[in-house]
C-alpha positions, 0 to 999 in steps of 0.5 A, spaced: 688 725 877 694 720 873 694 713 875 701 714 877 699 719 883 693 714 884 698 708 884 703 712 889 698 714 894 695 707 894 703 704 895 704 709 901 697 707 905 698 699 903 705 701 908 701 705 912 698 700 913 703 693 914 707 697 919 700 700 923 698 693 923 705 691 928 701 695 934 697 689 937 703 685 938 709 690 940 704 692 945 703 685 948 711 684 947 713 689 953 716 686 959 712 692 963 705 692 963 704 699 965 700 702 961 703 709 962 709 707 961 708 704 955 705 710 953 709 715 955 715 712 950 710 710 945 710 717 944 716 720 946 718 717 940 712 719 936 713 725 938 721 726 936 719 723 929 714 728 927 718 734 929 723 731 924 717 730 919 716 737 921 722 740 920 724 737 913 717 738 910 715 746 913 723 749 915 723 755 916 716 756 917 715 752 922 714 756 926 708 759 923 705 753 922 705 753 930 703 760 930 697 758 926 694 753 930 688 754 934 682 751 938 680 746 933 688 743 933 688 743 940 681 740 940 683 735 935 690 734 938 686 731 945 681 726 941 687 723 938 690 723 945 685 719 948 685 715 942 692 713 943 691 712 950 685 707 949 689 703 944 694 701 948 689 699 954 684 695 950 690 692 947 692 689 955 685 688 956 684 684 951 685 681 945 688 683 938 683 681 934 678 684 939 681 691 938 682 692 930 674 688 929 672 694 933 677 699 931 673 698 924 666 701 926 670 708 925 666 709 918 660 707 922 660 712 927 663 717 922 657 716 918 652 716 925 656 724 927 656 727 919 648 725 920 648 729 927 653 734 926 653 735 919 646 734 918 648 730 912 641 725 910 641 718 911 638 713 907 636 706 907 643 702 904 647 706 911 641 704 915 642 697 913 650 698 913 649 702 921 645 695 923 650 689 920 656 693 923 652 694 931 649 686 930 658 684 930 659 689 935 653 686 939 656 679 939 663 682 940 660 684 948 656 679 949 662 674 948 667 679 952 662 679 958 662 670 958 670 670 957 671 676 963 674 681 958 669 686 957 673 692 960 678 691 954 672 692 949 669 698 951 676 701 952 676 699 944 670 701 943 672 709 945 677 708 939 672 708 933 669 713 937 675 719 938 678 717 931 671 719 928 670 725 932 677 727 930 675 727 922 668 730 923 673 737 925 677 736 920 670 736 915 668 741 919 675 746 920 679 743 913 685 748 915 686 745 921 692 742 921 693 734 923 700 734 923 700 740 929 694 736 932 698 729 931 703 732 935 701 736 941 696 729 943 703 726 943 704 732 949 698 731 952 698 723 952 705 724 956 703 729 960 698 724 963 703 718 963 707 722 968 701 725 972 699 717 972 705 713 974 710 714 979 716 712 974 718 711 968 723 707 967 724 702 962 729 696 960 733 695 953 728 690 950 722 695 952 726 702 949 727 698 943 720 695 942 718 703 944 722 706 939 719 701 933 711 703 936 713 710 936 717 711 929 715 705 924 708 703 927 705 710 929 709 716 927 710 713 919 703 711 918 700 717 920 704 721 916 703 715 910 696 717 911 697 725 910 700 724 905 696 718 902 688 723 902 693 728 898 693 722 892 686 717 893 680 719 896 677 717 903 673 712 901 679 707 898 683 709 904 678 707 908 677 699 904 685 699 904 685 700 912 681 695 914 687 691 912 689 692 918 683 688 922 687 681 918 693 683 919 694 685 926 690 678 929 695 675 924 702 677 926 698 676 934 697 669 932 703 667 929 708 670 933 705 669 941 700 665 941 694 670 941 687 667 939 680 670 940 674 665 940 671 664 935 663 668 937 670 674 936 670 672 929 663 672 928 662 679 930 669 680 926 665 679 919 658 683 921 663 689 922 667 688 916 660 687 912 657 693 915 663 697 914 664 694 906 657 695 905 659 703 907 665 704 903 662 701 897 656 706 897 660 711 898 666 708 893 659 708 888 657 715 890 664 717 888 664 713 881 658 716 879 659 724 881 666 723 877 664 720 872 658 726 870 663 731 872 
């Protein structure tokens, strides 16, 4: 692959990125703290912007793409549904940085499910990887029980966890389309916003703050991160990413004031050593793979 392919690929996941980093604190930015109407416009927006990304990339063959999708998009449209669910509850249950330290393990238990459910064989570095990770994990919860915001982290928790859930099935079932199933968990999560509040009425300032969630800081990022695995490989997507678990306590801190303690901090670095550590056995494999090949 030319390096001016890989140079595009690493600039679309780098804006991916910047603009996912933004959710923290739009979510901690609406007036209303109802978590379902947070969502149900969080995605309305999302939706209408990958029905348009849809239209523009598919035309005519729209619906075709609709028609081919089966189980295994439906499937893959729930996890990512309760994953976007869960990040905006962990959001107003904790902080930030909590969430997007958590929100890192996802290479882990990624690692933990291809050894399950892919029978993939696990060696001592990703054992120790696994372990550093789970040690930052563990004083993250520790500290959450003596600050009172343990609900927050185990909602947190759920996200690395629906996410790498989602990734074993695209492994799995590589023709599945994410696109469709990004798109009808945006349904199912509406769907559940109505079935969960008894309005859904919204101010100016929080429609403008659900219009930038749902096309800028989710609906670009995840079709930056389609067209991105086009481009670079997993792994070096999986390093740029964890850009976010920087920048997002930063935009928090900056702009309301929202500053974890330091045993968050602590955990944070286990995470970010454990999930490095992996990221760069698998960046080697790769380098050597590719380089006898």
């Amino acid at each position: 692959m030319s390096k001016k392919k890989n140079l595009f690929g690493l600039l679309i996941i780098f804006s991916g990125v910047f603009f996912v980093s933004f959710g923290g604190l739009v979510v901690k930015s609406f007036n209303t703290q109802n978590p379902w109407i947070i969502l149900f416009w969080r995605q309305f927006f999302f939706s209408i912007t990958i029905v348009i990304f849809l239209l523009f990339t598919y035309k005519k063959n729209i619906s075709k793409l609709f028609l081919k999708s089966n189980l295994v998009s439906i499937l893959m449209g729930f996890g990512l549904s309760f994953g976007f669910i869960a990040f905006v509850h962990s959001m107003l249950n904790t902080s930030v940085a909590n969430v997007n330290f958590i929100n890192t393990t996802q290479i882990i238990f990624l690692t933990i499910f291809s050894i399950i459910f892919l029978k993939e064989k696990i060696n001592i570095n990703t054992l120790i990887s696994i372990i550093i990770a789970l040690i930052g994990i563990i004083i993250i919860f520790y500290n959450s029980v003596k600050v009172g915001d343990f609900k927050g982290n185990l909602i947190a928790f759920s996200l690395p966890l629906c996410f790498a859930a989602v990734v074993i099935l695209v492994k799995k079932f590589p023709n599945a389309d994410l696109t469709i199933s990004g798109l009808l968990a945006s349904i199912f999560v509406m769907i559940f916003a109505l079935f969960n509040t008894d309005t859904i009425a919204i101010s100016n300032h929080d429609v403008l703050l659900a219009l930038f969630a749902g096309t800028l800081q989710t609906a670009l990022p995840f079709m930056f991160l389609i067209i991105a695995s086009k481009y670079i490989s997993s792994t070096l997507i999986g390093l740029v990413m964890l850009m976010e678990a920087i920048l997002g306590p930063t935009w928090a801190y900056l702009f309301i004031n929202d500053i974890p303690s330091i045993n968050v901090f602590v955990g944070g670095i286990f995470i970010l050593l454990g999930v490095v550590s992996k990221l760069y056995q698998t960046f080697y494999k790769e380098s050597q793979l590719n380089k006898y090949n």
